[in-house]
py3Dmol code that shows the C-alpha trace and the ligand (Angstrom):
import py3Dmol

protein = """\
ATOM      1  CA  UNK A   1      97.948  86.006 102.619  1.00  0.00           C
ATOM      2  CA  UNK A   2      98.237  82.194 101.824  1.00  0.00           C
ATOM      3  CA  UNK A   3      95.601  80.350 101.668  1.00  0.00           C
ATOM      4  CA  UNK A   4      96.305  78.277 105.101  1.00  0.00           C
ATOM      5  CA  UNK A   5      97.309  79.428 108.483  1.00  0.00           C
ATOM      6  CA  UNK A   6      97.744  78.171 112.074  1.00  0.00           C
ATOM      7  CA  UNK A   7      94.985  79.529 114.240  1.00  0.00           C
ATOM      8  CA  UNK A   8      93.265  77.898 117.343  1.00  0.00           C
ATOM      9  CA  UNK A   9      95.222  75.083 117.520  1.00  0.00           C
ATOM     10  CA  UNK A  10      95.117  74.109 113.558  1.00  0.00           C
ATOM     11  CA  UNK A  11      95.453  74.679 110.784  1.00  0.00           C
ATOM     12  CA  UNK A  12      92.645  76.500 109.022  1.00  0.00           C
ATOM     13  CA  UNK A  13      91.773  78.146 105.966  1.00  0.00           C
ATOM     14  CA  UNK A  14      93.365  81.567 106.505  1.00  0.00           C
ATOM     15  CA  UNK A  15      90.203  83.715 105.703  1.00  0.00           C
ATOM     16  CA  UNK A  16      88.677  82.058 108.873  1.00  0.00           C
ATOM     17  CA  UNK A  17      90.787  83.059 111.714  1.00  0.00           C
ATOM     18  CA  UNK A  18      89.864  85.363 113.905  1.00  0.00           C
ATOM     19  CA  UNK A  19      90.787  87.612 117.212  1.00  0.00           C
ATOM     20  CA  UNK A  20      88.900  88.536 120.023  1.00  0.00           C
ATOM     21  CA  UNK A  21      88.072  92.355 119.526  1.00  0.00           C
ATOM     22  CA  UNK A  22      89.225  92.895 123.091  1.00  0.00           C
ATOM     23  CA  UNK A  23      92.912  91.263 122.646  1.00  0.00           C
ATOM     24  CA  UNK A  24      95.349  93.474 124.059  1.00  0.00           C
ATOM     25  CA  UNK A  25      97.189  93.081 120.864  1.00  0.00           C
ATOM     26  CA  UNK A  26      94.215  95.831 119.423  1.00  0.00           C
ATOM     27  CA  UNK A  27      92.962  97.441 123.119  1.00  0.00           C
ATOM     28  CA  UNK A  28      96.773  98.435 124.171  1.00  0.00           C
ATOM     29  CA  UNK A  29      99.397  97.072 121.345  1.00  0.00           C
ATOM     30  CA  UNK A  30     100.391  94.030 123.246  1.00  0.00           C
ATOM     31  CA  UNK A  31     102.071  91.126 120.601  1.00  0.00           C
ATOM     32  CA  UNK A  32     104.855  89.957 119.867  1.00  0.00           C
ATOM     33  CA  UNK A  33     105.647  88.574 116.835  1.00  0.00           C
ATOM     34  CA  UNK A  34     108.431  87.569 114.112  1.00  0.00           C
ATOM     35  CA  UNK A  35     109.093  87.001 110.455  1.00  0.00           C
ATOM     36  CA  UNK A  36     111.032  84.760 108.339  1.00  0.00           C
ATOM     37  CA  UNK A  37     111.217  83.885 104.509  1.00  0.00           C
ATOM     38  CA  UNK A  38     111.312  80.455 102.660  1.00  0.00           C
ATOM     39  CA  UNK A  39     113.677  79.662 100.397  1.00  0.00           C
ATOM     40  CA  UNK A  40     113.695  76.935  98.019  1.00  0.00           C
ATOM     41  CA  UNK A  41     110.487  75.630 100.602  1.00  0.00           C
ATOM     42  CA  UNK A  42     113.076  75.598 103.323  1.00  0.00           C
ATOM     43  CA  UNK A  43     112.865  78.149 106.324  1.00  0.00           C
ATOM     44  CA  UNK A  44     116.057  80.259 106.301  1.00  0.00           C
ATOM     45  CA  UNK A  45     117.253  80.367 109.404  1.00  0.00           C
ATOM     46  CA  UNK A  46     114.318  78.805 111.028  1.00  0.00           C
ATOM     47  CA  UNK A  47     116.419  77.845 114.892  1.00  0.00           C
ATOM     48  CA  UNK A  48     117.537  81.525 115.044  1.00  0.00           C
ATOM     49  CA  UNK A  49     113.959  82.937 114.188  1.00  0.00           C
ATOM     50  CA  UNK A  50     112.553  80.449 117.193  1.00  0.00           C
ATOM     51  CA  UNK A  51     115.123  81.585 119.465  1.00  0.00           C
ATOM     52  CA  UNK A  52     113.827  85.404 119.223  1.00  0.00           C
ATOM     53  CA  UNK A  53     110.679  84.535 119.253  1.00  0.00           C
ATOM     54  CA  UNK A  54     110.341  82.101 122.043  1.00  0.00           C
ATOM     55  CA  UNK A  55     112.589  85.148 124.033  1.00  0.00           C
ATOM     56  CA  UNK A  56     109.942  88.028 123.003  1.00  0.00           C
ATOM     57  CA  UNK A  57     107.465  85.805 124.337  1.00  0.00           C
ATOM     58  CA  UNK A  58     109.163  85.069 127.921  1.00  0.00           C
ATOM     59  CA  UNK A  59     110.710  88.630 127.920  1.00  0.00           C
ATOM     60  CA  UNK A  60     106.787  89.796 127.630  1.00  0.00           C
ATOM     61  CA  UNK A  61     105.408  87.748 129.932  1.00  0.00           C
ATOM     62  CA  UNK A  62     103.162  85.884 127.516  1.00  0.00           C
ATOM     63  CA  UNK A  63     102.901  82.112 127.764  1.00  0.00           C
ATOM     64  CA  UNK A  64     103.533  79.730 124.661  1.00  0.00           C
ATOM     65  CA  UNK A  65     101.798  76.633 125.058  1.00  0.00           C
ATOM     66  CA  UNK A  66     103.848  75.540 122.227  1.00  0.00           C
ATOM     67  CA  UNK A  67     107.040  73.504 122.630  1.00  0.00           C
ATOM     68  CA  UNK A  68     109.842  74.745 119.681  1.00  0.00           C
ATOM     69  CA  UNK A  69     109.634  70.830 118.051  1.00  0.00           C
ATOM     70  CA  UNK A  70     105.888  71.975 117.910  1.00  0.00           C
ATOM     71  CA  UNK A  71     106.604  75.093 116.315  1.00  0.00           C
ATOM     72  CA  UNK A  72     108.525  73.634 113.617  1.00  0.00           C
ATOM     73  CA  UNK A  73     106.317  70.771 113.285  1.00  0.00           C
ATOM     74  CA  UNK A  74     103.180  73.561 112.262  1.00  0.00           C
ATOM     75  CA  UNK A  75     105.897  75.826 110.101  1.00  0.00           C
ATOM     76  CA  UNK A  76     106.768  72.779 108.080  1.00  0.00           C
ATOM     77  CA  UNK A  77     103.266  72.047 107.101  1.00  0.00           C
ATOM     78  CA  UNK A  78     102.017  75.462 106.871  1.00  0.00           C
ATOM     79  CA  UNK A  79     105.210  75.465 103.988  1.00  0.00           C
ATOM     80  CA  UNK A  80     103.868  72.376 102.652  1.00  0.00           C
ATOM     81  CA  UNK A  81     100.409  72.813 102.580  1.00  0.00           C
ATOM     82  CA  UNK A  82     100.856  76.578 100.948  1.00  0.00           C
ATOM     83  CA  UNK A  83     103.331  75.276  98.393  1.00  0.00           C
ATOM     84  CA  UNK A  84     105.181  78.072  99.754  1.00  0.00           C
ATOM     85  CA  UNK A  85     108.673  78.139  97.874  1.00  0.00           C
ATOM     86  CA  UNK A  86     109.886  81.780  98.257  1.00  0.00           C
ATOM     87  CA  UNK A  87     107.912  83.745 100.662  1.00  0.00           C
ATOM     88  CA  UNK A  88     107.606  84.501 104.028  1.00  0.00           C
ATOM     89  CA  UNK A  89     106.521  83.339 107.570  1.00  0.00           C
ATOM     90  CA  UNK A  90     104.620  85.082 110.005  1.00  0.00           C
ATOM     91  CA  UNK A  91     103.970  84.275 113.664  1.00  0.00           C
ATOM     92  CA  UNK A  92     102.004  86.142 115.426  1.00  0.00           C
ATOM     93  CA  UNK A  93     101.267  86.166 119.897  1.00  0.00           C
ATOM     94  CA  UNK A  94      98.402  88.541 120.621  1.00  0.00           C
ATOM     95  CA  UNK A  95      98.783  89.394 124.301  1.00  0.00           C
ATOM     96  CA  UNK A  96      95.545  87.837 125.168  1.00  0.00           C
ATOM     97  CA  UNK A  97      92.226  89.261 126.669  1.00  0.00           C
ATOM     98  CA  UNK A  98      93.237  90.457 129.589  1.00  0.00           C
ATOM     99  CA  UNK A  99      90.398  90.894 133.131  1.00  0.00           C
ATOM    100  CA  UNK A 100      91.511  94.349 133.892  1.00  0.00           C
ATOM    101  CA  UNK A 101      91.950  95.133 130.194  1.00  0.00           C
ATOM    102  CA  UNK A 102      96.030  95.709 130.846  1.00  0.00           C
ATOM    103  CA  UNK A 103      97.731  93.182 132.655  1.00  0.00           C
ATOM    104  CA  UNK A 104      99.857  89.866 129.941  1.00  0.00           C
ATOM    105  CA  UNK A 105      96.902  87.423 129.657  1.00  0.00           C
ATOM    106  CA  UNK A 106      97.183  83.971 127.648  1.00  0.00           C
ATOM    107  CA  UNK A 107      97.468  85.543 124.091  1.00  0.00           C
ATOM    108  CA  UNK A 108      96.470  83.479 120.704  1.00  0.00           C
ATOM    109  CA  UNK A 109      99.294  82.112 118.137  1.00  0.00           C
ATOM    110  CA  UNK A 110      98.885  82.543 114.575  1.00  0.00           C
ATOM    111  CA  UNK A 111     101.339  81.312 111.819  1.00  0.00           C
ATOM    112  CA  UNK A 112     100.355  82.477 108.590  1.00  0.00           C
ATOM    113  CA  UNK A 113     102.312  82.053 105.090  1.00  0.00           C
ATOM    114  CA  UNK A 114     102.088  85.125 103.119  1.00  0.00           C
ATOM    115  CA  UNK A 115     103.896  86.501  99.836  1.00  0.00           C
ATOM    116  CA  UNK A 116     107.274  88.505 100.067  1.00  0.00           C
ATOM    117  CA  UNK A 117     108.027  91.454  97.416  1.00  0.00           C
ATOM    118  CA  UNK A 118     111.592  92.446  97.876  1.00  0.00           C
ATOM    119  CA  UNK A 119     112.369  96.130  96.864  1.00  0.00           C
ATOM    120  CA  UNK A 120     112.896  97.123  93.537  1.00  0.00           C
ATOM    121  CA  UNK A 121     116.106  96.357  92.213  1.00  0.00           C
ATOM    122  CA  UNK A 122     116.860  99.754  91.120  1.00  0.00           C
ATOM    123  CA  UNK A 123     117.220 100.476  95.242  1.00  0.00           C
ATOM    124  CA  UNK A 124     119.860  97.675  94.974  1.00  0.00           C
ATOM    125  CA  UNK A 125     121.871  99.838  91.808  1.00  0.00           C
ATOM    126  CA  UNK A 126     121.128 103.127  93.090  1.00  0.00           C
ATOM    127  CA  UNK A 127     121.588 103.041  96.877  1.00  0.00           C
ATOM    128  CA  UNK A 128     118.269 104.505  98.845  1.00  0.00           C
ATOM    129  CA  UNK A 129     117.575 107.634 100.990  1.00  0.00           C
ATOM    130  CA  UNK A 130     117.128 107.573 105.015  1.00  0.00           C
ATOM    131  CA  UNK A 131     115.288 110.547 106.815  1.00  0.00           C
ATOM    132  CA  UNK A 132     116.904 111.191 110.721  1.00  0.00           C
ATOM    133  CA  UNK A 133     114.244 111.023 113.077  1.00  0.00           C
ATOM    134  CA  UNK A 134     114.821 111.310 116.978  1.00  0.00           C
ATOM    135  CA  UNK A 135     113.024 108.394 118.154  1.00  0.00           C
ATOM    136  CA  UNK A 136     114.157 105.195 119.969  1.00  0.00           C
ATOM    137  CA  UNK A 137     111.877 102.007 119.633  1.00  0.00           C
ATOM    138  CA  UNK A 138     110.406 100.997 123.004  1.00  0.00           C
ATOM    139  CA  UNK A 139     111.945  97.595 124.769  1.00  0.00           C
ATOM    140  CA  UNK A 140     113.895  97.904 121.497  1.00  0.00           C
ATOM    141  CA  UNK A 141     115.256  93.975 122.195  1.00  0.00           C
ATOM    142  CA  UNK A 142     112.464  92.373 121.877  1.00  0.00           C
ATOM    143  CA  UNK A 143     110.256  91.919 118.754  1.00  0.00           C
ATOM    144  CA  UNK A 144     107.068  93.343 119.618  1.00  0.00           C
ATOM    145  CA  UNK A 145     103.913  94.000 117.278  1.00  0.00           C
ATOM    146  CA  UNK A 146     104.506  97.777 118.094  1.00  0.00           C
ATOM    147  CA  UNK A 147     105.151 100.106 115.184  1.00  0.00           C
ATOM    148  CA  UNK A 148     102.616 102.683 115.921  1.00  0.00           C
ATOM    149  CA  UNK A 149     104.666 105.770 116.051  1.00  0.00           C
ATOM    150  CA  UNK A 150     106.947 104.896 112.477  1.00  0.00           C
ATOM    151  CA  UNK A 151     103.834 103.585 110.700  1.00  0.00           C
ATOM    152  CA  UNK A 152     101.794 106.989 111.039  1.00  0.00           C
ATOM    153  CA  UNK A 153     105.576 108.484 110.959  1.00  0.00           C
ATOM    154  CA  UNK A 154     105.796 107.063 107.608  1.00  0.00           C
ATOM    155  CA  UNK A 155     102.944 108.950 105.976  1.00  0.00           C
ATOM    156  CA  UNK A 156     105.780 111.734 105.454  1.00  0.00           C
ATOM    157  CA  UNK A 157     108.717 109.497 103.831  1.00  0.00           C
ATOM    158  CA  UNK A 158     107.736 109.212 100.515  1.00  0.00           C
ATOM    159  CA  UNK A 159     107.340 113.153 100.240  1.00  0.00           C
ATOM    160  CA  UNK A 160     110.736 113.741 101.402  1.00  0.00           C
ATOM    161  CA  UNK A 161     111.892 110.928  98.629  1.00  0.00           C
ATOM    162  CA  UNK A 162     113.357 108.405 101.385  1.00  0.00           C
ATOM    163  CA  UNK A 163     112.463 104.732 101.512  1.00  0.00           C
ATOM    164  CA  UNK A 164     112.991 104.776 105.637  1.00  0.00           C
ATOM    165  CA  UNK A 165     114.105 106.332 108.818  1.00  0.00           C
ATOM    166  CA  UNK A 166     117.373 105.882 110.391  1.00  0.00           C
ATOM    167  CA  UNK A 167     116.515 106.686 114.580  1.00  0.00           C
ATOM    168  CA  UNK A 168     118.635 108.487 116.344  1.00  0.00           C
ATOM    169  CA  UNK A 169     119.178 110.054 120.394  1.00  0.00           C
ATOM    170  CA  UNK A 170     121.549 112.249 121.361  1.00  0.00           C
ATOM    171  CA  UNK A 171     123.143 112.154 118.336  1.00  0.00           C
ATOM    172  CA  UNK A 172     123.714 108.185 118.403  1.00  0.00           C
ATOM    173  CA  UNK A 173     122.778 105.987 115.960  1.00  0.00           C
ATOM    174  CA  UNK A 174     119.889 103.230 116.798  1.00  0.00           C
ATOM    175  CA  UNK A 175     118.398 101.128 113.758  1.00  0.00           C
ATOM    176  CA  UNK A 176     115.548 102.222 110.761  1.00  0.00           C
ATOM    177  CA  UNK A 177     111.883 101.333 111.074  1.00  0.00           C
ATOM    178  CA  UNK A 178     112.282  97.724 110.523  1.00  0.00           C
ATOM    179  CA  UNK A 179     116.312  97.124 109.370  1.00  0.00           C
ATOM    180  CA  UNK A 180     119.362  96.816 111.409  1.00  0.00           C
ATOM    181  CA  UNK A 181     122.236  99.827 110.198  1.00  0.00           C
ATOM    182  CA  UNK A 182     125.425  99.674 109.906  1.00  0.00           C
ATOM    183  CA  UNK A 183     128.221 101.991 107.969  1.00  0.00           C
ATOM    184  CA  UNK A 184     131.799 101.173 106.362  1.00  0.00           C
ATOM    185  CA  UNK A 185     134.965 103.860 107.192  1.00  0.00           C
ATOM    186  CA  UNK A 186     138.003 102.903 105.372  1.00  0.00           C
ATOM    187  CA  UNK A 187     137.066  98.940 104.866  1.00  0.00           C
ATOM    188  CA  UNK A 188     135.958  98.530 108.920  1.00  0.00           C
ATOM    189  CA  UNK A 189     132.665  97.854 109.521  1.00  0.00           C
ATOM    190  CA  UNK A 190     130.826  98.994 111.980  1.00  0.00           C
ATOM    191  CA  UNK A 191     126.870  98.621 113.403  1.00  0.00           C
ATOM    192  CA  UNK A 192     125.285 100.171 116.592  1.00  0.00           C
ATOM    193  CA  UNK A 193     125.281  98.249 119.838  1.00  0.00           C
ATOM    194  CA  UNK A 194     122.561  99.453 121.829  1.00  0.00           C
ATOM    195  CA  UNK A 195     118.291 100.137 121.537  1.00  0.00           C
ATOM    196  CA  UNK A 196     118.413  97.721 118.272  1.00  0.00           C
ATOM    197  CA  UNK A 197     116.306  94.684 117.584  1.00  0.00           C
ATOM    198  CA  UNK A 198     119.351  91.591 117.508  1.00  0.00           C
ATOM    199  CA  UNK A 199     118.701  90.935 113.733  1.00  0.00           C
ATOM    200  CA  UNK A 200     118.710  87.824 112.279  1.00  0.00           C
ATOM    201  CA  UNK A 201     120.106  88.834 109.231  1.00  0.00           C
ATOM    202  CA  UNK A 202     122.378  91.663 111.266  1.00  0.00           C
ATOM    203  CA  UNK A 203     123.682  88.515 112.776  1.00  0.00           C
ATOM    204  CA  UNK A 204     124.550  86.482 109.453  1.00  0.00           C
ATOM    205  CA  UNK A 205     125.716  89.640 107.945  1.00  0.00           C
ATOM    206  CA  UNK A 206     128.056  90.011 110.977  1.00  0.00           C
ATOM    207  CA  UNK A 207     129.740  86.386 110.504  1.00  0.00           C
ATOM    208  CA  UNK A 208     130.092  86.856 106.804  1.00  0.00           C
ATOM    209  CA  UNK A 209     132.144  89.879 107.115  1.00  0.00           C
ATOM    210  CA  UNK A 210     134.003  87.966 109.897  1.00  0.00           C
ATOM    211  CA  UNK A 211     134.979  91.395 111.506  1.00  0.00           C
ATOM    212  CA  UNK A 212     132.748  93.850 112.890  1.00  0.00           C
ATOM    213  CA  UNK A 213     132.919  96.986 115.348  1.00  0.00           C
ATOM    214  CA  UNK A 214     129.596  96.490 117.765  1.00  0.00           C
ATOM    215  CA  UNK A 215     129.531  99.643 119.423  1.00  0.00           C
ATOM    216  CA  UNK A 216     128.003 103.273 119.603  1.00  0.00           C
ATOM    217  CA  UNK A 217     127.940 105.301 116.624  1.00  0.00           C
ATOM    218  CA  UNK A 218     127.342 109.194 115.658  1.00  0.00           C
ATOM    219  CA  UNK A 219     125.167 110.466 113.479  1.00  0.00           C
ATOM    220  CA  UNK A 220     128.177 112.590 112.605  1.00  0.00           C
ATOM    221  CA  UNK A 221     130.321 109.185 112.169  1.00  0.00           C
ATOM    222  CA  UNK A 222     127.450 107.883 109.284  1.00  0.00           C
ATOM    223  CA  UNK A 223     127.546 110.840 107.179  1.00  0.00           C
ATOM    224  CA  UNK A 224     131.311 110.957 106.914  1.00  0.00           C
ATOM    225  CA  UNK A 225     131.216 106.721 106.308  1.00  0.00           C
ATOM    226  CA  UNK A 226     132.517 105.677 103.076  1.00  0.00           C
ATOM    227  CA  UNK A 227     129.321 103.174 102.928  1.00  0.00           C
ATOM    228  CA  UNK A 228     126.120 102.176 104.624  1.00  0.00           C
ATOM    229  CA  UNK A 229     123.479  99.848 103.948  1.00  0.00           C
ATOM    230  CA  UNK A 230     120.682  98.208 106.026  1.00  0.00           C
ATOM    231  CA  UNK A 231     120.099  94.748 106.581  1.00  0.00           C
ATOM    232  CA  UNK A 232     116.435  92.923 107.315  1.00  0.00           C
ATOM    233  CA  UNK A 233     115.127  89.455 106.254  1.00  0.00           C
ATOM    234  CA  UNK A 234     112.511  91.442 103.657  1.00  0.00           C
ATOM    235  CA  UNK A 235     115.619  93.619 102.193  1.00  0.00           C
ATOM    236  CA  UNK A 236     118.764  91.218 103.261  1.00  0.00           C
ATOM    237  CA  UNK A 237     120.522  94.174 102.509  1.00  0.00           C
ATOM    238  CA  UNK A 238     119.948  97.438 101.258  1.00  0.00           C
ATOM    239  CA  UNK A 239     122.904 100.257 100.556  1.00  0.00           C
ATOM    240  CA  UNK A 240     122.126 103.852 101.754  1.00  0.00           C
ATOM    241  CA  UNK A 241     123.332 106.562 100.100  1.00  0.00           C
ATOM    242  CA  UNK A 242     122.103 109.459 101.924  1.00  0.00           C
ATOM    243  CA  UNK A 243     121.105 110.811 104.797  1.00  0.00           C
ATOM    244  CA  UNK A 244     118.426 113.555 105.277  1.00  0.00           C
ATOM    245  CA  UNK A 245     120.346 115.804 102.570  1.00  0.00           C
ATOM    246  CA  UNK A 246     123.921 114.508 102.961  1.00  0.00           C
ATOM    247  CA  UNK A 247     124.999 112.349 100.337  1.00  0.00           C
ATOM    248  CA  UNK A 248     126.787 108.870 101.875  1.00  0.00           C
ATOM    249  CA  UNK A 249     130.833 108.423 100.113  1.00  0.00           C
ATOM    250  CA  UNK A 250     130.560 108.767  96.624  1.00  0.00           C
ATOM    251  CA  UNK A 251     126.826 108.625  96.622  1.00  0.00           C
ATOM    252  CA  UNK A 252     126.587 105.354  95.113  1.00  0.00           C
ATOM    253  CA  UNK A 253     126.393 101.612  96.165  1.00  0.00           C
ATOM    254  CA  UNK A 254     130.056 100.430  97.852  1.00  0.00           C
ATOM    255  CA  UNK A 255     131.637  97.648  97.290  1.00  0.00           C
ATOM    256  CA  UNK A 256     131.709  96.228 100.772  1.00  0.00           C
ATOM    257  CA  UNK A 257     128.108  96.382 100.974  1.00  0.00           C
ATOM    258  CA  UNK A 258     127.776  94.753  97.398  1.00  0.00           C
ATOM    259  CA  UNK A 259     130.251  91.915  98.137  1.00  0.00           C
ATOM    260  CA  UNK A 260     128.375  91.402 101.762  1.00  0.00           C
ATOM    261  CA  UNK A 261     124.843  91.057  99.854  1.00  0.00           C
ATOM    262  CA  UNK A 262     126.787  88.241  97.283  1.00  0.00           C
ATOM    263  CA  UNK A 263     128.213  86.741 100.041  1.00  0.00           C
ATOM    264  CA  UNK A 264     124.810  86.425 101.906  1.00  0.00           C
ATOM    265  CA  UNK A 265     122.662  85.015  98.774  1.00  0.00           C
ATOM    266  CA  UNK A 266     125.553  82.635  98.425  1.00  0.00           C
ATOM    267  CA  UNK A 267     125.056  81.420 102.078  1.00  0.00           C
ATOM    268  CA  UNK A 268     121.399  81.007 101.531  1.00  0.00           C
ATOM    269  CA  UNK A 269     121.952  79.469  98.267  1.00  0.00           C
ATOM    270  CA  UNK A 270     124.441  76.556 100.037  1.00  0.00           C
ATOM    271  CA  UNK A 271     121.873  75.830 102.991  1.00  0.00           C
ATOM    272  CA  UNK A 272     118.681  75.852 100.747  1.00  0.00           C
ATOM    273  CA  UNK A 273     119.572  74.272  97.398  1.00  0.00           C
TER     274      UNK A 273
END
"""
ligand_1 = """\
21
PDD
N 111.557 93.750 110.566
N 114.836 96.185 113.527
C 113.492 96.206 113.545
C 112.803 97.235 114.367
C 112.761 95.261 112.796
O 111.426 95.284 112.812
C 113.458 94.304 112.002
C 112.718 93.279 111.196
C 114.870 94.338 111.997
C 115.685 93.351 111.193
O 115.609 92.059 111.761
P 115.720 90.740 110.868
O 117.003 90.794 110.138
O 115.683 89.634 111.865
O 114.527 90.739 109.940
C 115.522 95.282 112.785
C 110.682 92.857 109.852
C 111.292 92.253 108.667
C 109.384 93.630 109.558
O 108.832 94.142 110.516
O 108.966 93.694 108.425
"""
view = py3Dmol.view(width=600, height=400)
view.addModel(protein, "pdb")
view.setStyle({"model": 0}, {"cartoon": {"style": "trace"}})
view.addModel(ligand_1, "xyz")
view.setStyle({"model": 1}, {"stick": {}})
view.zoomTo()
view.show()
């Protein structure tokens, strides 16, 4: 973490802020929060990233006593005062400590400015591995501070050799542990419509390609796709080249997915530099 955050109103040295042990964001799980990366000291994206999470907070019940022209105010000097060129962005809504220990109270906002470590860029050549898992994430729409189940999930990845999880229900096709998903069949694109958190970077992968099938999609459908990759701000994107045991096209990155990642660091490149 950065040496500066926003906590109780200011900002503060980050080592300083604190949370009430009884928060519901520790007692039950109860936050929302989201995550964005600088670029060039500029904030990628930064309207979209306040849209979501000004939403998560109404959509959760928890007030924000901050106006969005506030928000950006803080985010701009957190950037400044962390000489934070490439990195990342993290605001945090606790859900508050609550009387009956369950109920939405008045939560506490924290913007902190941490480091970012993309993946390696041998998962960029190579393509990584996915392991199915029958899971859907909870009020999947809204970006809360729950990841209970795939963090002590996760425990198990690295033994089977996969980098993530790719959720599925009834044999349809949801999102991984913290990317959006979405597969290639000869050139169309395609990416699942329903239980998925509306990416930010889902969304600017989306306009790049210009067109893109929204809609449900088979577990069967993925391991017969030509290509498949993963999109998140902390990966932009990511091809996938198998699944469980099944080995995705020719088993190596495509070049829709390569072009779309080009495409995307060119976009960031024009509204940054
Ligand atoms: N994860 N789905 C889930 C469940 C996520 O947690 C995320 C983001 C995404 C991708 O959204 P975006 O493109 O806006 O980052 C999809 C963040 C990066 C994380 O928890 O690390």
């Amino acid at each position: 973490m950065k040496p500066f955050c926003f906590a109780d109103g200011q900002i503060i040295s980050s080592e300083k802020a604190t949370l009430h042990p009884m928060d519901l964001g520790l007692i039950r799980g109860y936050g929302i929060f989201d995550f964005f990366r600088t670029v060039n000291f500029k904030p990628l994206f930064l309207e979209s990233y306040l849209d979501r999470f000004l939403a998560s907070a109404e959509k959760t019940f928890l007030p924000m006593d901050y106006s969005r022209a506030e928000l950006r105010a803080i985010i701009h000097e957190l950037i400044e005062k962390n000489n934070l060129k490439e990195g990342g962005i993290r605001m945090v809504l606790s859900g508050g400590v609550s009387p009956n220990h369950f109920s939405p109270a008045k939560g506490k906002l924290f913007i902190f400015a941490e480091s970012l470590i993309f993946p390696a860029q041998e998962k960029y050549d190579k393509g990584i591995k996915l392991l199915s898992l029958e899971y859907v994430r909870p009020i999947a729409e809204i970006k809360t501070t729950n990841y209970a189940y795939p963090v002590w999930d996760s425990m198990r990845w690295k033994d089977a050799g996969a980098e993530d999880v790719i959720y599925h229900m009834n044999g349809i096709l949801s999102e991984s542990s913290r990317s959006n998903f979405f597969i290639v069949k000869d050139g169309i694109i395609s990416t699942p419509d329903l239980h998925v958190l509306m990416g930010i970077t889902r969304k600017h992968v989306i306009e790049l390609a210009g067109d893109v099938q929204i809609r449900p999609i088979s577990m069967q459908e993925a391991l017969n796709a030509d290509e498949a990759f993963i999109t998140s701000t902390t990966k932009v994107l990511l091809p996938v080249t198998q699944i469980d045991e099944h080995e995705i096209g020719t088993g190596k990155p495509g070049s829709v997915s390569l072009g779309l990642l080009e495409k995307f660091r060119e976009l960031e490149k024009e509204i940054c530099f």
